[in-house]
BALOBA-1460 file (C-alpha; in Angstrom, 3 decimals):
// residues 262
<rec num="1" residu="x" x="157.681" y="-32.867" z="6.240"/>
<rec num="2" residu="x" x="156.012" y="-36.087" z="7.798"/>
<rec num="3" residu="x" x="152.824" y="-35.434" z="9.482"/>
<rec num="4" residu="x" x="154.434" y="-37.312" z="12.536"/>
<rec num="5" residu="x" x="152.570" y="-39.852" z="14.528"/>
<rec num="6" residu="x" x="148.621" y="-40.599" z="14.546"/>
<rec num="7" residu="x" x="147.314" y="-42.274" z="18.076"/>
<rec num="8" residu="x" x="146.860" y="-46.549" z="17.752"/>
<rec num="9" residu="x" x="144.211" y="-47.988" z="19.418"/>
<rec num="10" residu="x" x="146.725" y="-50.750" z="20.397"/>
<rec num="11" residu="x" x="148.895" y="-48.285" z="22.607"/>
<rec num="12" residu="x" x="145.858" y="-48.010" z="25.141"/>
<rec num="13" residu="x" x="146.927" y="-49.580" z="28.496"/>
<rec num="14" residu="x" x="143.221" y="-49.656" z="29.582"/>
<rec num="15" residu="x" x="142.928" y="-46.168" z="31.820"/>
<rec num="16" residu="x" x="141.171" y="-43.785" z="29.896"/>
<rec num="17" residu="x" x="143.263" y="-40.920" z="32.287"/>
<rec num="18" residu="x" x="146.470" y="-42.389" z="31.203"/>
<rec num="19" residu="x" x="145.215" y="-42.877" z="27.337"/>
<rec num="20" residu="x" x="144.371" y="-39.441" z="27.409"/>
<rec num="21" residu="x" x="147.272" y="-37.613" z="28.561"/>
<rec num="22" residu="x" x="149.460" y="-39.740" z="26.217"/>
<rec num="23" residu="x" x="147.613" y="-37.952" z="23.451"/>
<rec num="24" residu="x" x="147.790" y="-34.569" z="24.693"/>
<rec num="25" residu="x" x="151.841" y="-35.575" z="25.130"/>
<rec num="26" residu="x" x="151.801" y="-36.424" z="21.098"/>
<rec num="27" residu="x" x="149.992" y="-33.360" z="20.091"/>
<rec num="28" residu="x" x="152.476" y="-31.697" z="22.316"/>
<rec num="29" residu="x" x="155.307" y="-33.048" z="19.736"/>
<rec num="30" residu="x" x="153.272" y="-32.487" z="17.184"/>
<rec num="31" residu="x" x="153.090" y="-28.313" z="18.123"/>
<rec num="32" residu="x" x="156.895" y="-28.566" z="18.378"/>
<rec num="33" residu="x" x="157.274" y="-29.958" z="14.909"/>
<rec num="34" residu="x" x="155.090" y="-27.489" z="13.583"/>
<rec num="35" residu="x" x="156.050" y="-24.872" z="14.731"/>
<rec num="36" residu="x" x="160.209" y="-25.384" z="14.257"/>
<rec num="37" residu="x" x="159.193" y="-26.160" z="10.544"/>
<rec num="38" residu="x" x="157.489" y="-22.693" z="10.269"/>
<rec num="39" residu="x" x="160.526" y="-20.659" z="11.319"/>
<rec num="40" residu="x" x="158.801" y="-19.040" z="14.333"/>
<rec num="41" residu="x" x="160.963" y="-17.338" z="16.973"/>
<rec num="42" residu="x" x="163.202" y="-19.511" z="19.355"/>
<rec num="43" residu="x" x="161.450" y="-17.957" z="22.307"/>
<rec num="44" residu="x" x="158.171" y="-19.318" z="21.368"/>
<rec num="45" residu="x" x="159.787" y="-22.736" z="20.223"/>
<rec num="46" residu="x" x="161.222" y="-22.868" z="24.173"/>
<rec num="47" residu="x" x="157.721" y="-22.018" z="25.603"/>
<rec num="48" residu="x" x="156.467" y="-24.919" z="23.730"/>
<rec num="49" residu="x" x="159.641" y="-27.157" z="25.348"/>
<rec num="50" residu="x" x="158.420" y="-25.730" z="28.709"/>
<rec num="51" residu="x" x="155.037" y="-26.851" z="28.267"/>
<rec num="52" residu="x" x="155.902" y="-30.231" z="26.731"/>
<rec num="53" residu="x" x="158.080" y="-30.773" z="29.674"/>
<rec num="54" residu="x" x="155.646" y="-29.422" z="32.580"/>
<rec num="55" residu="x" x="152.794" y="-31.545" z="31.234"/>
<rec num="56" residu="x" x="155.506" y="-35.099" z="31.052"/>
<rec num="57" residu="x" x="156.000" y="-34.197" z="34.114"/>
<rec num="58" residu="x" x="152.219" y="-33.917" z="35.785"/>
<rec num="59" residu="x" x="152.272" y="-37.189" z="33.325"/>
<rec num="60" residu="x" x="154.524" y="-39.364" z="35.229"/>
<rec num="61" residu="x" x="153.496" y="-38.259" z="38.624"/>
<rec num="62" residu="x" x="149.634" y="-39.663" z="37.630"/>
<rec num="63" residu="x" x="151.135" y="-42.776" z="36.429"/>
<rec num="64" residu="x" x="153.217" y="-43.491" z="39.721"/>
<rec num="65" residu="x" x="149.888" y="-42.917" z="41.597"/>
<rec num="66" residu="x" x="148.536" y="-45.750" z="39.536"/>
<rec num="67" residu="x" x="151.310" y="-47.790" z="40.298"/>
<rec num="68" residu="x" x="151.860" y="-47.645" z="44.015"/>
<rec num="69" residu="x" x="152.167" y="-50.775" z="45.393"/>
<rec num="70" residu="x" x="153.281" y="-52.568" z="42.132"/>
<rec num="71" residu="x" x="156.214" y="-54.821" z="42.173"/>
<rec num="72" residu="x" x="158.406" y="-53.204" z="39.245"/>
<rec num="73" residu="x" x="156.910" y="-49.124" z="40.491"/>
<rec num="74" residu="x" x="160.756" y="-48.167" z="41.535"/>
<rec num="75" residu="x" x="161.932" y="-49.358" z="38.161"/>
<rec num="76" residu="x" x="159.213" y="-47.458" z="36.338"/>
<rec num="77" residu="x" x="160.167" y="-44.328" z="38.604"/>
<rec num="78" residu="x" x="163.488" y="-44.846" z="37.423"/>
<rec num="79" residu="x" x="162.395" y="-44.804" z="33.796"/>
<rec num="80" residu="x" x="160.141" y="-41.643" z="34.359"/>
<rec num="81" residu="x" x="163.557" y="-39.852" z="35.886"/>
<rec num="82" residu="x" x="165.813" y="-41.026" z="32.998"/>
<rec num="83" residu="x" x="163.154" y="-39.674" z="30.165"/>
<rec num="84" residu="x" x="162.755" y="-36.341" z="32.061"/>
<rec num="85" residu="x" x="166.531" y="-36.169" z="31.581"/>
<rec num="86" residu="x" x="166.858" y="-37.029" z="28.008"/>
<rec num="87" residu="x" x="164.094" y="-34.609" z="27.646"/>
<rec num="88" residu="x" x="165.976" y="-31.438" z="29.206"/>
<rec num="89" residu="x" x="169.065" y="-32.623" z="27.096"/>
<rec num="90" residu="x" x="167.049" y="-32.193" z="24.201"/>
<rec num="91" residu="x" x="165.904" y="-28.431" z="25.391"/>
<rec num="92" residu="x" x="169.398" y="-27.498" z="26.373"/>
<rec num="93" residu="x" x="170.961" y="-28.721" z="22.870"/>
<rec num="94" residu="x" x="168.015" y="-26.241" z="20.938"/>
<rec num="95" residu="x" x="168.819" y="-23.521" z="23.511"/>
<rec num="96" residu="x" x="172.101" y="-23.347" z="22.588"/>
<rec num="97" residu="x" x="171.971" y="-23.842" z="18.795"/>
<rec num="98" residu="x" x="173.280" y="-27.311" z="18.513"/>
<rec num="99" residu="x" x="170.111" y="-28.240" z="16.808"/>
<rec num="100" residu="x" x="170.712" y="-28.923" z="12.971"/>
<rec num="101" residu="x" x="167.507" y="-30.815" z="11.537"/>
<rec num="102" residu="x" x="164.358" y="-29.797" z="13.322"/>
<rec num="103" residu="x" x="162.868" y="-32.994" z="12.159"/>
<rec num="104" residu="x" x="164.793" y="-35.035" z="13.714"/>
<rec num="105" residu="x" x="163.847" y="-33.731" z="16.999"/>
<rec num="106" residu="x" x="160.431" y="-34.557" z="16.636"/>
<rec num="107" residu="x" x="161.063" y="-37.676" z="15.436"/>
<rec num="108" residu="x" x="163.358" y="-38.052" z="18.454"/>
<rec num="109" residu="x" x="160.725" y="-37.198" z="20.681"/>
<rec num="110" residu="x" x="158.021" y="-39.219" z="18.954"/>
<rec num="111" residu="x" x="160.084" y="-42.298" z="19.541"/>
<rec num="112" residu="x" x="161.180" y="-40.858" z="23.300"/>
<rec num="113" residu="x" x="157.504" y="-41.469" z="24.297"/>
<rec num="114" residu="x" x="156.457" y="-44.426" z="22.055"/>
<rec num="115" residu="x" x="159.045" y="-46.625" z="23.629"/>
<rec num="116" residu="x" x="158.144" y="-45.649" z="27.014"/>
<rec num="117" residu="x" x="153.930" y="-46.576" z="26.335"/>
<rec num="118" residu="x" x="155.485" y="-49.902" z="24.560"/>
<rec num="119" residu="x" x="158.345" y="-50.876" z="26.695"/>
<rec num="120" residu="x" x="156.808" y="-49.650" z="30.019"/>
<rec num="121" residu="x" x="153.276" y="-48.308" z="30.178"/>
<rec num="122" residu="x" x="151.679" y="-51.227" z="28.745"/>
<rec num="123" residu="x" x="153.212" y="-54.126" z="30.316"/>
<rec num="124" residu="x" x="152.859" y="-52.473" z="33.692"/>
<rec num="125" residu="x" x="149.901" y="-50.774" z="33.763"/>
<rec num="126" residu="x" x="148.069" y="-53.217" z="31.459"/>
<rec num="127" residu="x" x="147.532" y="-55.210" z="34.251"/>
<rec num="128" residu="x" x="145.814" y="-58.900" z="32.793"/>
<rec num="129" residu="x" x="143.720" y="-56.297" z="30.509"/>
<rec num="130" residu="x" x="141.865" y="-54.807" z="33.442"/>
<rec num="131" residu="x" x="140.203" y="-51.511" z="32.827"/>
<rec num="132" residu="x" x="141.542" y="-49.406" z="35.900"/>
<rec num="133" residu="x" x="138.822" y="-47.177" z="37.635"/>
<rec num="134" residu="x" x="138.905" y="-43.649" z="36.516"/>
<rec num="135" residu="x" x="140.421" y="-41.038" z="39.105"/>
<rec num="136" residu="x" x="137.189" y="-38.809" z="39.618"/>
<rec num="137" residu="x" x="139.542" y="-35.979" z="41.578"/>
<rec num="138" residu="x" x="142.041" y="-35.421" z="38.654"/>
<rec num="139" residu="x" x="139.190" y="-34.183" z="36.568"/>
<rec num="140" residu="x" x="138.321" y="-32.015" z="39.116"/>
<rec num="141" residu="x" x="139.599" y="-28.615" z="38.357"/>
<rec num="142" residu="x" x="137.669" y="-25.943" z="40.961"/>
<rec num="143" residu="x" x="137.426" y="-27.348" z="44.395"/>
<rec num="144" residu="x" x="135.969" y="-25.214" z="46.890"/>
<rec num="145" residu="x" x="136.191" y="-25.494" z="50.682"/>
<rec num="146" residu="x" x="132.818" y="-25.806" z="52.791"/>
<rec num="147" residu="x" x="133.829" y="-24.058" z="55.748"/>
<rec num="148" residu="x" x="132.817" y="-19.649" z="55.491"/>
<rec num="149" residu="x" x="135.673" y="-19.022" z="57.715"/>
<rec num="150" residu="x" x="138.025" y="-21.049" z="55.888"/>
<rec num="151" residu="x" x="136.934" y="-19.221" z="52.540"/>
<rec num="152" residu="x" x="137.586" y="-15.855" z="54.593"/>
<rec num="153" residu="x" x="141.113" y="-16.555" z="55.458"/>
<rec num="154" residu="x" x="142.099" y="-16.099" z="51.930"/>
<rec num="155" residu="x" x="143.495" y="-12.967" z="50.968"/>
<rec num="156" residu="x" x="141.385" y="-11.262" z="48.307"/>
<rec num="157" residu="x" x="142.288" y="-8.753" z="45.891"/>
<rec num="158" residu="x" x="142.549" y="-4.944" z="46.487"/>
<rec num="159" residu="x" x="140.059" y="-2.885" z="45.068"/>
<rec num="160" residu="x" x="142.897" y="-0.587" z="43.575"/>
<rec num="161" residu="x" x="143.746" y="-3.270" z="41.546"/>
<rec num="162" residu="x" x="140.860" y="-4.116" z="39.188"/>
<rec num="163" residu="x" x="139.727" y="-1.825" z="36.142"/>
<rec num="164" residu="x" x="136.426" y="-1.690" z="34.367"/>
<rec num="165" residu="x" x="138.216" y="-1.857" z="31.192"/>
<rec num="166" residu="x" x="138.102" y="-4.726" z="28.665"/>
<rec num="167" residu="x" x="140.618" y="-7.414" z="28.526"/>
<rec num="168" residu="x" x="142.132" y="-8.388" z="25.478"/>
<rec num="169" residu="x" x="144.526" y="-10.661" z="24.391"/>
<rec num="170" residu="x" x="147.118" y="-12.099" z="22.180"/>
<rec num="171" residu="x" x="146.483" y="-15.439" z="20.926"/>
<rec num="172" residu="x" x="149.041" y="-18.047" z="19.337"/>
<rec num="173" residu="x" x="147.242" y="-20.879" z="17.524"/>
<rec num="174" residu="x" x="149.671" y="-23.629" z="18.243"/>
<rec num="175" residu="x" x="147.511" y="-26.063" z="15.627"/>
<rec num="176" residu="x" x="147.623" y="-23.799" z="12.972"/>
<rec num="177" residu="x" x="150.652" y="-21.404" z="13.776"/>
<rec num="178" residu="x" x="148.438" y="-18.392" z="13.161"/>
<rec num="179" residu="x" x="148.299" y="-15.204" z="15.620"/>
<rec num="180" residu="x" x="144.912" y="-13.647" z="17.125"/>
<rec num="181" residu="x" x="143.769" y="-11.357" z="19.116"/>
<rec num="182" residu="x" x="140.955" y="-11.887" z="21.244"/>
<rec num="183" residu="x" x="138.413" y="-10.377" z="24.285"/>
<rec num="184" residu="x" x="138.068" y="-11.871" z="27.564"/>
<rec num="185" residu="x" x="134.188" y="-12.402" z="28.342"/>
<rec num="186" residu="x" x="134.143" y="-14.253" z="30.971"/>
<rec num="187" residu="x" x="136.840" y="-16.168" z="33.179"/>
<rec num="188" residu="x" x="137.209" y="-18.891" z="36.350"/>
<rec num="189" residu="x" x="140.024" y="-21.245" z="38.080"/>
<rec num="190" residu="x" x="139.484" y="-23.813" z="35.239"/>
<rec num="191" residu="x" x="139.393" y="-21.835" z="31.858"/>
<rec num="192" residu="x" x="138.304" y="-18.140" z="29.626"/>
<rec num="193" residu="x" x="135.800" y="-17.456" z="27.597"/>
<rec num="194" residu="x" x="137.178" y="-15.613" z="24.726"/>
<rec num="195" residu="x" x="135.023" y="-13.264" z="21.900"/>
<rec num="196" residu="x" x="137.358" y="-14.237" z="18.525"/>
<rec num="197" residu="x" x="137.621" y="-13.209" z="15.143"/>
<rec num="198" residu="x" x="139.600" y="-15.606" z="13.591"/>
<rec num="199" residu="x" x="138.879" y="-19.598" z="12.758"/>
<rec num="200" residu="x" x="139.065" y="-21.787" z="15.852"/>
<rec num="201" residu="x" x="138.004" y="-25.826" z="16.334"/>
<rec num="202" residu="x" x="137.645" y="-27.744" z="19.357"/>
<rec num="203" residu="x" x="140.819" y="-29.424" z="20.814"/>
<rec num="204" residu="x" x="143.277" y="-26.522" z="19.555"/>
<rec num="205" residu="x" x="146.004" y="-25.619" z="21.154"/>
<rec num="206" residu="x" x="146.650" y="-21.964" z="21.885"/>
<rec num="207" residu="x" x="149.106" y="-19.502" z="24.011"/>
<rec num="208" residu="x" x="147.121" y="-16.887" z="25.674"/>
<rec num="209" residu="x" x="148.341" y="-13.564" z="26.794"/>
<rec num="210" residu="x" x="146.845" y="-10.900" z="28.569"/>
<rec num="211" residu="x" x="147.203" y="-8.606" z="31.288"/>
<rec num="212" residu="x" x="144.356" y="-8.276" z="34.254"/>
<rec num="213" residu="x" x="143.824" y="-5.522" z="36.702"/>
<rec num="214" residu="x" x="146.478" y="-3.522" z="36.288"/>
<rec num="215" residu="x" x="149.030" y="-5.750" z="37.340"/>
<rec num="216" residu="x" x="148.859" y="-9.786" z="36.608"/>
<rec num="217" residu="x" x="150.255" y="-10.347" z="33.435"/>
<rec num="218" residu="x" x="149.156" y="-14.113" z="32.095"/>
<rec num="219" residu="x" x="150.860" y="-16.118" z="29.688"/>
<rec num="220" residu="x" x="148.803" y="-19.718" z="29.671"/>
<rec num="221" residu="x" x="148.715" y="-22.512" z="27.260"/>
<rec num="222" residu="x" x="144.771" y="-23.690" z="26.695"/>
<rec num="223" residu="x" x="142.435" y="-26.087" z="24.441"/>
<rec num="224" residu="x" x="140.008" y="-25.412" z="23.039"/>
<rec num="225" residu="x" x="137.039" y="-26.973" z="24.436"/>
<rec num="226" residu="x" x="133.531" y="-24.865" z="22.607"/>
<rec num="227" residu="x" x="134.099" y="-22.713" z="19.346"/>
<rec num="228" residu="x" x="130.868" y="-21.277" z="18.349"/>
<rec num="229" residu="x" x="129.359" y="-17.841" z="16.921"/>
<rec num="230" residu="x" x="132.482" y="-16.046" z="17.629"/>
<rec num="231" residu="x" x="133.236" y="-17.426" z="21.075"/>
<rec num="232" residu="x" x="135.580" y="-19.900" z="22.288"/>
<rec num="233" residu="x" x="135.971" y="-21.826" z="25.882"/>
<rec num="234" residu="x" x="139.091" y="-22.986" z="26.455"/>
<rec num="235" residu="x" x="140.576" y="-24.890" z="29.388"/>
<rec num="236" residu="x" x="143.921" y="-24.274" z="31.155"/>
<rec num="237" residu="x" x="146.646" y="-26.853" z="30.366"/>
<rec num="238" residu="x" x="149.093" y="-27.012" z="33.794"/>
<rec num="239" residu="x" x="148.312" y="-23.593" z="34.756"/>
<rec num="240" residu="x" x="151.667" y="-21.984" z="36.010"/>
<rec num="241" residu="x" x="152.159" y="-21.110" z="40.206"/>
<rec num="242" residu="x" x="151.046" y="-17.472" z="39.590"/>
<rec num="243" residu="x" x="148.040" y="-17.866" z="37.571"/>
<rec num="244" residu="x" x="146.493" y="-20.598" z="40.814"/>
<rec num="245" residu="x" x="147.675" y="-18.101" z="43.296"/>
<rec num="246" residu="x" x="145.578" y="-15.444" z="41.321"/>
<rec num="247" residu="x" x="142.421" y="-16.985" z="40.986"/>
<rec num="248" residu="x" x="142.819" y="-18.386" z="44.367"/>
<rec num="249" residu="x" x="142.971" y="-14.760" z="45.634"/>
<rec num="250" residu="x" x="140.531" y="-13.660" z="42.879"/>
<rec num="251" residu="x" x="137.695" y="-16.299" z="44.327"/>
<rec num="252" residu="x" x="138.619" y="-16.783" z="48.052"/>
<rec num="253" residu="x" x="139.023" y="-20.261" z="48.225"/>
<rec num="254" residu="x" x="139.389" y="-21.907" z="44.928"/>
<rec num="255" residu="x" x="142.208" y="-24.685" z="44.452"/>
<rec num="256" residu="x" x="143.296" y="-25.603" z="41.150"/>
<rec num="257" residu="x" x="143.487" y="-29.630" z="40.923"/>
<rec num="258" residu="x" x="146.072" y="-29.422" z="37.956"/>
<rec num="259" residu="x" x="148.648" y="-26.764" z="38.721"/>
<rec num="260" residu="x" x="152.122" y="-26.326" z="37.097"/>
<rec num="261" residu="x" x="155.239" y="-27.114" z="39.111"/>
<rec num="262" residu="x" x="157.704" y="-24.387" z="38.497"/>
């Protein structure tokens, strides 16, 4: 099995947003071709599809805010619609077994987005070798209103729905393809802070699962941003519709910058 692609310096196009999310897109691919070489279950497989897609998505949408007002922005639009659509072509030909060589879809996809960085990103967004200025609000992941009354219009949750109990959960390395389980310590709108038994490094991958209160069940892919003495913080990756709603009724007012179209 290849290893797949390593990141080049020479595909930067000078926004360190931009730079960054194209990695997160190739370790993405690099998750898929993992885990199809490892046998694991097809449903797991399509969750990993689902987030690849989700996050090309939130991808293209940051680019086309770059680009507003550029001359060739309705061509590039074009380009983001015609990948998306190659993409789900992919997804629908694993869902329904026409998939023969699982490296070739990785491969596929490995070329799918180098192409688009080469062919596209670069030229466009590479503007004379300026360095664009960062977008301070897309790191922003907890944004809280200043108004008290505002903050009080938001529902909050009922009483008879938390428990005292801990909160555990299932964890899927998607770096390493190994299984955990893991306590919840301490949570907010932008990540968990999990007690773990098992080996963990910065910048890994991982499903979480876990039920809290007695009725939100949460499925979210993370990274791994602190692993230390048995702990690890991890950040939400495109947190899905129901997980912002739930933290935005947990803590009032919270808005989650990054949230998963669904």
């Amino acid at each position: 099995m290849k290893d797949g692609y390593r990141w080049d310096g020479r595909l930067e196009v000078g926004s360190e947003v931009i730079d960054n999310q194209h990695k997160v897109l190739f370790d993405l691919i690099k998750d898929l071709r993992n885990a199809m070489h490892a046998g694991v279950g097809t449903k797991l497989v399509d969750t990993l599809f689902g987030v690849l897609r989700d996050y090309a998505f939130a991808h293209f949408q940051s680019e086309e805010e770059y680009l507003a007002g550029h001359p060739l922005f309705n061509e590039h639009c074009l380009e983001h619609y015609r990948l998306l659509k190659v993409l789900n072509g992919v997804i629908l030909d694993y869902r329904n077994g026409r998939v023969q060589d699982v490296a070739n879809v990785s491969d596929f996809l490995e070329s799918w987005l180098l192409e688009h960085i080469v062919d596209f990103d670069r030229p466009h967004l590479a503007v004379h070798g300026t360095v664009f200025a960062r977008l301070e609000d897309m790191a922003v992941v907890d944004e809280f209103e200043s108004d008290v009354e505002t903050r009080r219009r938001h529902p909050r949750i009922p009483h008879n729905e938390v428990v005292d109990g801990d909160i555990h959960a299932n964890i899927y390395n998607a770096s390493s393809l190994r299984n955990g389980r893991g306590k919840i310590i301490d949570m907010s709108p932008g990540g968990l802070m999990l007690e773990v038994s098992g080996r963990y490094r910065v910048d890994d991958l991982l499903l979480v699962g876990c039920t809290i209160g007695k009725s939100f069940k949460m499925e979210e892919k993370v990274q791994v941003r602190s692993a230390s003495g048995g702990r690890i913080g991890v950040e939400f990756v495109l947190p899905s519709t129901e997980t912002v709603e739930f933290f935005t009724r947990l803590y009032g007012s919270v808005r989650l910058g990054r949230a998963r179209l669904d």
